[in-house]
C-alpha positions, 0 to 999 in steps of 0.5 A: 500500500503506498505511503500517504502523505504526512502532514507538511509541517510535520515532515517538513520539520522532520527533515530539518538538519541538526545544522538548524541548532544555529537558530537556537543559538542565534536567537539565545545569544542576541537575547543576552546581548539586548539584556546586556545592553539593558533592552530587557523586553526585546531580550525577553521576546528572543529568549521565547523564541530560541526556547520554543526553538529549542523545544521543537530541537530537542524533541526531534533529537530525542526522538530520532535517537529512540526511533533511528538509533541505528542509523543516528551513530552513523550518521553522527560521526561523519563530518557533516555531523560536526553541526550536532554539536550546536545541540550542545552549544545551543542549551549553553547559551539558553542556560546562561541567558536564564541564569542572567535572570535568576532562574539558577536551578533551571539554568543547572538543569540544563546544564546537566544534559549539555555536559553529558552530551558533550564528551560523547559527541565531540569524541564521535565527530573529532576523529572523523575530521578531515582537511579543508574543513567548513566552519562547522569544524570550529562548533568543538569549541563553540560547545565547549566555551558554551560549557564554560560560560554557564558554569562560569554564570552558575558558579558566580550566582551559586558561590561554587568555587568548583564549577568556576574552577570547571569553567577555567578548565574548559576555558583552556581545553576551548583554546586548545580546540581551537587551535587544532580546528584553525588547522583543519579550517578550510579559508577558502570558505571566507569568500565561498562558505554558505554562512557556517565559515562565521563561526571560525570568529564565533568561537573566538567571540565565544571564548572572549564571553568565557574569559569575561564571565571568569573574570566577573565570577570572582568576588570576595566570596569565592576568593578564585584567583590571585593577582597573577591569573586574573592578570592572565585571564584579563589579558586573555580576554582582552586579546582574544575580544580584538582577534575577534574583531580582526575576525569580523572585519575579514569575513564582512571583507568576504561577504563584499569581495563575494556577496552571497545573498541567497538564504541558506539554513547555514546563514544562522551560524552568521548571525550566532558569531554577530550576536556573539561578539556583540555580547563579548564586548559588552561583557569585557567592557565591565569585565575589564573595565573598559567603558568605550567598550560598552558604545561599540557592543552596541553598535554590534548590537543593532548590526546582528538584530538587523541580520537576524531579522533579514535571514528570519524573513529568508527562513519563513519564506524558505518553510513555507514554500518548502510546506506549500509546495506539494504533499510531502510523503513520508520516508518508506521504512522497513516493516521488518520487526512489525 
């Protein structure tokens, strides 16, 4: 009997590839830009979005690891499946937002899965790197700088010397798969990417928010650092917040040199490392006191607001043509074990 038609929507979410995470992520750090710049109910309604987003993620995720466990291992440890790691790095940033809120035992919650998550899919797609790799190669340390920027939050709001001692952990190991990922990094992507190439300066971004969230996690309670590691960690962030920036001009260079306008699920993992480094700056503005900070971070701000919207509208236009366009069936699947 032939497969009848599914529901669009339903297979048209079905279909979609772990690469969306990107939105999640997008979404959830422009909403801890605007609450750091202060705009609280444009913070709000982004941090909806990217949890209603999240939502929709994980209960895909969940459910094709129960239904398709068989084909989902495979599958994760070719190196397109380097984009399943958003999955990490999404929960991250949500968590960090939430704890910014005051919500610490939710943002602990989700906390919980993304480091549980981490070691298993970073040891299925670090040895299926290749050479000449996209940006997606850089998501191993997006998730891993994602870890230590909420346990640095939940250290700083739960007074636990421990977690802070964690994140500075994973604040090195972060740096350190960088560096390796630099060298799997293909830079022909700067001019010919679908938009993932962003993340090669995400992660640096990223990892400048770590080193401000360390920074702001020490206090008089805790008493972590002496005067020599705040003084590295300080000089850290501040280096790594201008490689960043040196990032951000080369790839807008890119982008003019080779314009590529068409929208593309990728182009989400444009607007994360925007979002991201607009979020840096204005925390190594407090973090290192550096007021003149603050005006660019806004600045960023707008910037990755404006193209969040731009690749929001491509998105909606690209569903519903996806969903409009014809009855989608459902993939035929073997009825074996029935």
């Amino acid at each position: 009997m032939p497969t009848p038609p599914a529901y669009p929507f339903r297979a048209w979410w079905a279909q979609r590839s772990p690469a969306a995470g990107a939105a999640v992520m997008a979404t959830g750090i422009v909403s801890t830009a605007l609450h750091l710049a202060g705009r609280e109910i444009l913070s709000r309604i982004f941090l909806v979005l990217a949890c209603a987003a999240w939502l929709g993620l994980a209960a895909e995720f969940v459910l094709r690891l129960l239904r398709e466990r068989e084909r989902w291992i495979p599958e994760a440890e070719t190196p397109g499946a380097l984009t399943t790691l958003t999955a990490v790095a999404a929960t991250t940033v949500l968590g960090a937002q939430v704890s910014a809120l005051g919500h610490d035992a939710l943002a602990g919650a989700l906390l919980a899965p993304a480091a549980v998550l981490w070691p298993a899919l970073l040891v299925l797609v670090v040895r299926r790197r290749q050479p000449r790799m996209p940006g997606s190669v850089f998501l191993c340390c997006v998730a891993t700088q994602g870890l230590a920027v909420l346990a640095a939050t939940l250290a700083a709001a739960e007074s636990a010397t421990w977690l802070a001692r964690v994140a500075l952990v994973l604040f090195w190991s972060g740096l350190v798969l960088y560096a390796i990922a630099l060298f799997r990094f293909d830079l022909r992507q700067v001019t010919e990417g679908a938009g993932d190439h962003w993340v090669a300066g995400g992660a640096i971004a990223i990892s400048a928010l770590a080193g401000a969230e360390l920074l702001v996690a020490d206090s008089a309670r805790l008493h972590l650092w002496n005067d020599d590691d705040l003084g590295v960690l300080r000089v850290m962030t501040v280096d790594l917040l201008v490689l960043d920036l040196a990032w951000y001009g080369v790839l807008l260079v890119g982008e003019a040199v080779r314009p590529r306008p068409r929208y593309d699920t990728r182009r989400w993992a444009t607007v994360f490392p925007l979002g991201m480094t607009a979020a840096a700056t204005l925390g190594a503005s407090t973090a290192v006191g550096v007021p003149w900070l603050e005006g660019l971070g806004r600045v960023l701000l707008w910037v990755a607001v404006a193209v969040w919207l731009v690749v929001a509208v491509g998105a909606v236009a690209s569903a519903r043509a996806a969903i409009t366009s014809g009855p989608v069936r459902e993939p035929v699947r073997s009825t074996a074990r029935r």
